[in-house]
N, C-alpha and C positions, 0 to 999 in steps of 0.2 A: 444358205448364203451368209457367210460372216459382216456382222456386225463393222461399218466404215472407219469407228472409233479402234477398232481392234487390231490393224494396221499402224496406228498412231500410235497406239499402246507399245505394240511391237517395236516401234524403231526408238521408241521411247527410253524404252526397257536397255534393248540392245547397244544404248546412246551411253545409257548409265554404267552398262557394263565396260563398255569401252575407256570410258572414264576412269572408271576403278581402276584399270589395267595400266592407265596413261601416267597415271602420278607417281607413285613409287617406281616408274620404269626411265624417266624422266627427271626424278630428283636431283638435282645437285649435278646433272650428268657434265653438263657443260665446265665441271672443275673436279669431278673425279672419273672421267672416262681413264678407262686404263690401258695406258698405248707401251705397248713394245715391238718385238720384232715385225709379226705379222702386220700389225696394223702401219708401220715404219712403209713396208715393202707392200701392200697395195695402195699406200697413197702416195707412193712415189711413182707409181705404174701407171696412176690415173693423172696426175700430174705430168708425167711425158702424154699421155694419148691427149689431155686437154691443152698444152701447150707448144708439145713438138707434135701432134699430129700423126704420133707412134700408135697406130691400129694396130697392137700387134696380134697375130694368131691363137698366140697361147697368152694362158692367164701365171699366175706363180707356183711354182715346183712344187708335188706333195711330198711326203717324206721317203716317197718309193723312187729311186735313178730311174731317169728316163719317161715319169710319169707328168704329164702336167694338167693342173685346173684350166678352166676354159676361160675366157677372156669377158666373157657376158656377165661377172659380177663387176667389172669394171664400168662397164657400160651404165650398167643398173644407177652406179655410187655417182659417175656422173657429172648429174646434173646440179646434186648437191654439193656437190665439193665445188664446181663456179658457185651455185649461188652462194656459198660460204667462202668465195676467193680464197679458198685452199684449205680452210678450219675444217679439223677432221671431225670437229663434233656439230657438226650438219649433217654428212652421213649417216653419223652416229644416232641423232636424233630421228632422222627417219627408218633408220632399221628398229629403232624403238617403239614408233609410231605401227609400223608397221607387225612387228610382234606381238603390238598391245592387237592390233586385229583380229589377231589371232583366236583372240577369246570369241568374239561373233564367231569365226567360223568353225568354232568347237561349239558355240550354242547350235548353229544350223545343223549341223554332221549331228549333233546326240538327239535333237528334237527330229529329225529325219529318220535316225534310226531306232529310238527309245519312247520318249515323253517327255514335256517340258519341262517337269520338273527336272530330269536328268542335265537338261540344257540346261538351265537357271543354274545347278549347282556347279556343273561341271564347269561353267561359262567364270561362274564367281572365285571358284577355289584357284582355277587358272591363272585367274587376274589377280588374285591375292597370294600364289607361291612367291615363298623367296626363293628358292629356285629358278624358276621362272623370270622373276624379275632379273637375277643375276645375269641369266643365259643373254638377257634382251639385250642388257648393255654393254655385250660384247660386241667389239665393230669386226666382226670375222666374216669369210662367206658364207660361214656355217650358219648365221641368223635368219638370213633371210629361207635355209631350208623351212624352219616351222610352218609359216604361212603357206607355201608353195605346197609342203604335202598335203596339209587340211584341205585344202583345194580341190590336189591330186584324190582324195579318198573319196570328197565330196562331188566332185565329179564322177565319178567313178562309179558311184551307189545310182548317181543319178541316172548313167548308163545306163544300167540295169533295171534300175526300177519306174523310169517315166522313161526317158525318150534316148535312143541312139547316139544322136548327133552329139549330147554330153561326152562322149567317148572321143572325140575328137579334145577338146579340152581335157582330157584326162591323161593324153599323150602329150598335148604344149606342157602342163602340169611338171609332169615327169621328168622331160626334159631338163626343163627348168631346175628341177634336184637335183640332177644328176650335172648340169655345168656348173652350179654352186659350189657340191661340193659329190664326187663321184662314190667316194668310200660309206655314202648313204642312198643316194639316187639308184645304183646298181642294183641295190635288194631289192627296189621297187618295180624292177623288168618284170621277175615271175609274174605278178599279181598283173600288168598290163597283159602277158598271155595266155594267161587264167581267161583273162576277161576278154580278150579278143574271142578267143573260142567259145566261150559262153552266148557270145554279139556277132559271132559268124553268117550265121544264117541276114538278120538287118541288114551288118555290113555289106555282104556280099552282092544280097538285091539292090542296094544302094552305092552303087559303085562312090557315086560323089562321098560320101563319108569316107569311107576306108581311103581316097586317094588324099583326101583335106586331113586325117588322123595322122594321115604317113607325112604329109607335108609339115602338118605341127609339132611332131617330133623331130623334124630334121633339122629346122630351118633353125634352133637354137645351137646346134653341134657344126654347122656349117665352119664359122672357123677353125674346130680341129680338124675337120674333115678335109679342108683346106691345104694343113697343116702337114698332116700326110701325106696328103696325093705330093704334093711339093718334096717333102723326105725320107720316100719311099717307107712309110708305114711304120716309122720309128718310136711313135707312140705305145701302136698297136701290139709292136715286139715285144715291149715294154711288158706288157700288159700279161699278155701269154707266156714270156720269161720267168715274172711275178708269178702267174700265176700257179705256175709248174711248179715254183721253188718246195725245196724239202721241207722247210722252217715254215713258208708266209704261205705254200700256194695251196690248192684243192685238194679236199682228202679231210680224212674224220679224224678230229683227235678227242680224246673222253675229256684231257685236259683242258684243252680251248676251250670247250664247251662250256663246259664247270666252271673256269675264268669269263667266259662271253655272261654268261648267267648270273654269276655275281657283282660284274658289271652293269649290268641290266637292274640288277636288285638295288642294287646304289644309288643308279639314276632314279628309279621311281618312289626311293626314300627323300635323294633331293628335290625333287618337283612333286611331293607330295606331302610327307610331315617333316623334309630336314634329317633327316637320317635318325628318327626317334623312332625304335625296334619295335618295341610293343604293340605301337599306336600302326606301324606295317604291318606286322606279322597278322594282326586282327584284318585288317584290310584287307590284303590278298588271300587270309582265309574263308575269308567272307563270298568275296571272287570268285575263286576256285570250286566251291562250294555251289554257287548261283549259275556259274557255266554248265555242273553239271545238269542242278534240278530244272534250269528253263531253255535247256541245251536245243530245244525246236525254235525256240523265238527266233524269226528271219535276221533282225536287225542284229540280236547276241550274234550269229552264227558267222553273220558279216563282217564285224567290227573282230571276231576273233583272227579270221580269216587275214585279216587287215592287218594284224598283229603279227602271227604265226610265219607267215610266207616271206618276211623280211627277214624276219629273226633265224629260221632255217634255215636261208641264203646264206646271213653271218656265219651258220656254224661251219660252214663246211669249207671256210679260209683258214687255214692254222695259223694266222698271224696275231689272232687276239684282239678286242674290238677294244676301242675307246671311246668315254661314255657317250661321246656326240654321236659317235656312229647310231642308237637308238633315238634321236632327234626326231625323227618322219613319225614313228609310232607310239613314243610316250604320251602324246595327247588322246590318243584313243585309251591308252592305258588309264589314264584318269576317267575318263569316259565313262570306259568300263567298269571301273571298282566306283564310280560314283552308282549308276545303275543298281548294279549289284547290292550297293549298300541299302539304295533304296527300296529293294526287297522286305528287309526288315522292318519290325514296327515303329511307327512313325516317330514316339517320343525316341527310339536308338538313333534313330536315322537322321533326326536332326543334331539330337545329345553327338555323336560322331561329328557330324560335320564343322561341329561347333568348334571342339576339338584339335580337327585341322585346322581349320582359320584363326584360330586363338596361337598355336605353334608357329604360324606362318607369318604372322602378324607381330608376333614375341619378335621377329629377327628384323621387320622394319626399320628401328632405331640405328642398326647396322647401315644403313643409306646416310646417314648423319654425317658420317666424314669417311675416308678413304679407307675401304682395308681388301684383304684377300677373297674375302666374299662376296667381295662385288663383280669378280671374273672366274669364267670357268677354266680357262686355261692363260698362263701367262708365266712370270717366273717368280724366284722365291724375293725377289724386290719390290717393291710397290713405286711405281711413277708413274704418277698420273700426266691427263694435259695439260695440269698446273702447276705440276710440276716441271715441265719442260718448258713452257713459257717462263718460270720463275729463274730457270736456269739459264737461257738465250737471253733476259733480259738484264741480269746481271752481269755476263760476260760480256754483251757491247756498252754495258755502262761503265764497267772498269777499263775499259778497251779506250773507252774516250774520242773515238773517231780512230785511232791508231790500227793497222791491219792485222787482223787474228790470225794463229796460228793453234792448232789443236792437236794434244794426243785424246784419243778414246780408249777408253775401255769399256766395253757392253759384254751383257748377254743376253742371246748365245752369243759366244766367242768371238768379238773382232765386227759383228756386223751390226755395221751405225747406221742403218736405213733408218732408225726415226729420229738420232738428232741430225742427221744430214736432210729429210723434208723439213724438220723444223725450222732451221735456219735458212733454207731455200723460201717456206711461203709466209714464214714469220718475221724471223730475222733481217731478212735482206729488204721486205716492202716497208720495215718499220724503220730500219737502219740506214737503208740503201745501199748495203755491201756485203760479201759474203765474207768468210774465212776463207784465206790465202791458201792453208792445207790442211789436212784434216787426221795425217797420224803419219810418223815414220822419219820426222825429221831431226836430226842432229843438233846440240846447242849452234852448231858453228854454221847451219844451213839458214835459222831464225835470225832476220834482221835484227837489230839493235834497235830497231821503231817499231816493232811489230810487239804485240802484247801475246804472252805464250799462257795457253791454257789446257790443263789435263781433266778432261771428263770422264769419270768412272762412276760404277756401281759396284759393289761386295758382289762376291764370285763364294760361295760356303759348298759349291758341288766339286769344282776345281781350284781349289785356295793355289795350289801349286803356279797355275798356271795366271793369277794376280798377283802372285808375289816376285815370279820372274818378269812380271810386267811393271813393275814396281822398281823393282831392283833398275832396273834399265831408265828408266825414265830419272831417278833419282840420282843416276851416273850424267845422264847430262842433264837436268833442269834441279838441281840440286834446296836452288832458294825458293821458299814459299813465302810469299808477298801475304796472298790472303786466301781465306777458304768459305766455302758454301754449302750448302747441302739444302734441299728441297724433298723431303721423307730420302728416300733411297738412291736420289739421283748427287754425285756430290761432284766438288769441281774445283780446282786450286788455281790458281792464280801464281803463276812463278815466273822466278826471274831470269 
């Protein structure tokens, strides 16, 4: 019987790791969240369902025609965007919150499947990637996969190893991935019919499971499934179109592979030592090495398992993966090579660890002010949320109460989803009026009271196509009154 303090101990422990997790993920987020197109385009999504009462079926378009996200990360974001009356960095703070969790549920999964100490370190080096940190304070729907897979795995073991009924959560889990974000959620089907068939026999004598398992994976896919039956299956066409493709769809390339794999190698340089070669190549030798020699350990054989079946899924789309696509199974990956390491003798095995945290730690200081390593994907501009506040609040200050008129220029190309929420939940509660129009007007269309403003950012992929935006603009607003700039967002004031 354990010890009553040792429960105390436990959440104690698990309180401080949390903690760890919580503050560099959190830092400064509220003035250097880093908002562009995506983030533009699902807070303008959640802003119609929370104001116009627009449920709609689908979520925002992936990069495939015809493809679209589910509408359930809308849902999710919510509650925080009211309690933030519109500020995107409430959300943002809770998908934070919520990634710093993460790290408990990488202690529970490694002390379930290894030893505590495996949990302790894997829990600690987690919370202390800069990697990691970076991924967290992305506001994408791709953040909230982390949490949900550890979950999905966690469940999942639990299936298997205590009780049935966990299999039922291993399916809401899954789901859950795959309405986030699908191009990750989908690898993780195998391993649900792995595991079904393993839990056939429970399931089956248990009708009640298997019907509440099937019911917990559906009931998150309901709106697309909605979606369809309403237009005749135009998703799903989608899907099998894709997938057939000669370029993107099923079928073995040595290529892709090679590319999926060096992608793979990348990410677990970022969310492990930062892309320092040496201090990996020792790591996953180590790995490699420890899969073979303790290749019966139940918990190695599962956690590999766990890895393996998603990853083999990716290979076999010839489209080539992007690094998020490996988001559900990098944390096992840590897991694992933390384990592993702990094979070794004790002074290596801390001397290593020490190592990582010291590299990881070295790139802290980088949370101090804005730069590109604080997002995993985004563009080659830095704008932040304070920066776009800095910019709306200067245009209705020059504005002077008079009615704004706007040209844009964004990238990607033309689409102004984030200063158009801006000025919708900031601009107009603070000002109490919007801009009159927002791009395409002639000198001779802008009233003579209306104050005219050009918002841009540098374009260095397509300069071409700034400079003919340029040229135009400077044919009719010719006079510059004044000008602005906020890091990379900048703004002229003309006449």
């Amino acid at each position: 019987m354990k010890h009553p303090g040792s429960r105390q101990l436990l959440l104690l422990e698990l309180f401080f790791i949390f903690v760890l997790a919580v503050i560099p993920r959190l830092w400064r987020l509220q003035f250097d969240l880093q908002i562009t197109y995506d983030q533009g385009l699902h807070s303008q999504a959640v802003w119609n369902v929370w104001h116009d009462g627009k449920l709609s079926l689908l979520g925002h378009p992936t990069d495939v025609d015809g493809i679209y996200h589910a509408p359930v990360y809308y849902w999710l974001m919510l509650p925080f965007y009211v309690l933030g009356r519109g500020n995107p960095v409430y959300p943002a703070v809770w998908q934070a919150l919520l990634h710093s969790f993460s790290a408990v549920l990488i202690y529970i999964l490694a002390r379930r499947l290894f030893d505590i100490k495996t949990a302790r370190i894997s829990a600690i080096l987690f919370a202390a990637s800069f990697g990691w940190i970076s991924y967290a304070r992305w506001l994408s729907n791709v953040s909230p996969v982390v949490p949900f897979a550890l979950l999905f795995f966690i469940t999942l073991e639990k299936a298997v190893r205590s009780h049935p009924n966990w299999f039922i959560f291993a399916c809401l889990f899954a789901s859950l991935v795959i309405e986030c974000n699908g191009a990750i959620g989908v690898f993780l089907l195998p391993l649900l019919v792995i595991f079904f068939f393993k839990l056939r026999k429970p399931l089956f004598s248990r009708p009640r499971i298997f019907w509440l398992a099937a019911l917990a994976f559906i009931i998150p896919h309901l709106p697309l499934l909605f979606f369809n039956l309403r237009h005749n299956f135009v998703s799903l066409a989608a899907i099998v179109r894709y997938s057939g493709g000669a370029n993107t769809g099923i079928g073995l390339s040595l290529t892709t592979i090679a590319y999926d794999l060096k992608v793979f190698f990348n990410e677990i340089g970022k969310t492990l030592a930062w892309q320092h070669l040496p201090v990996l190549t020792i790591a996953l030798s180590v790995t490699g090495f420890c899969c073979f020699r303790f290749r019966q350990h139940q918990g190695l054989r599962l956690i590999v398992l766990f890895i393996l079946v998603p990853l083999i899924g990716l290979f076999i789309y010839k489209r080539g993966a992007i690094g998020f696509f490996f988001w559900s199974t990098l944390p096992l990956v840590l897991i694992l090579i933390v384990y592993s390491l702990s094979r070794l003798p004790k002074f290596l095995f801390y001397f290593f660890v020490s190592v990582l945290l010291w590299i990881n730690i070295c790139y802290w200081p980088e949370l101090l002010s804005p730069n590109f390593l604080l997002t995993p994907i985004g563009t080659r501009n830095l704008i932040t949320h304070q920066d776009r506040l800095n910019v709306v609040d200067w245009i209705y200050r020059q504005a002077a109460g008079r009615p704004i008129d706007l040209w844009m220029y964004t990238i990607p190309y033309l689409l102004e989803d984030p200063w158009r929420y801006y000025f919708i939940w900031y601009g107009q509660a603070k000002y109490g009026y919007l801009p009159e129009s927002w791009g395409g007007l002639s000198s001779t269309e802008v009233s003579s009271s209306s104050a005219f403003f050009a918002v841009y950012e540098p374009d260095y992929d397509k300069p071409d196509n700034f400079s003919a935006w340029s040229t135009k603009l400077n044919s009719q607003f010719p006079n510059i009154i004044r000008t602005f700039n906020s890091h990379s967002a900048m703004v002229d004031y003309r006449l």
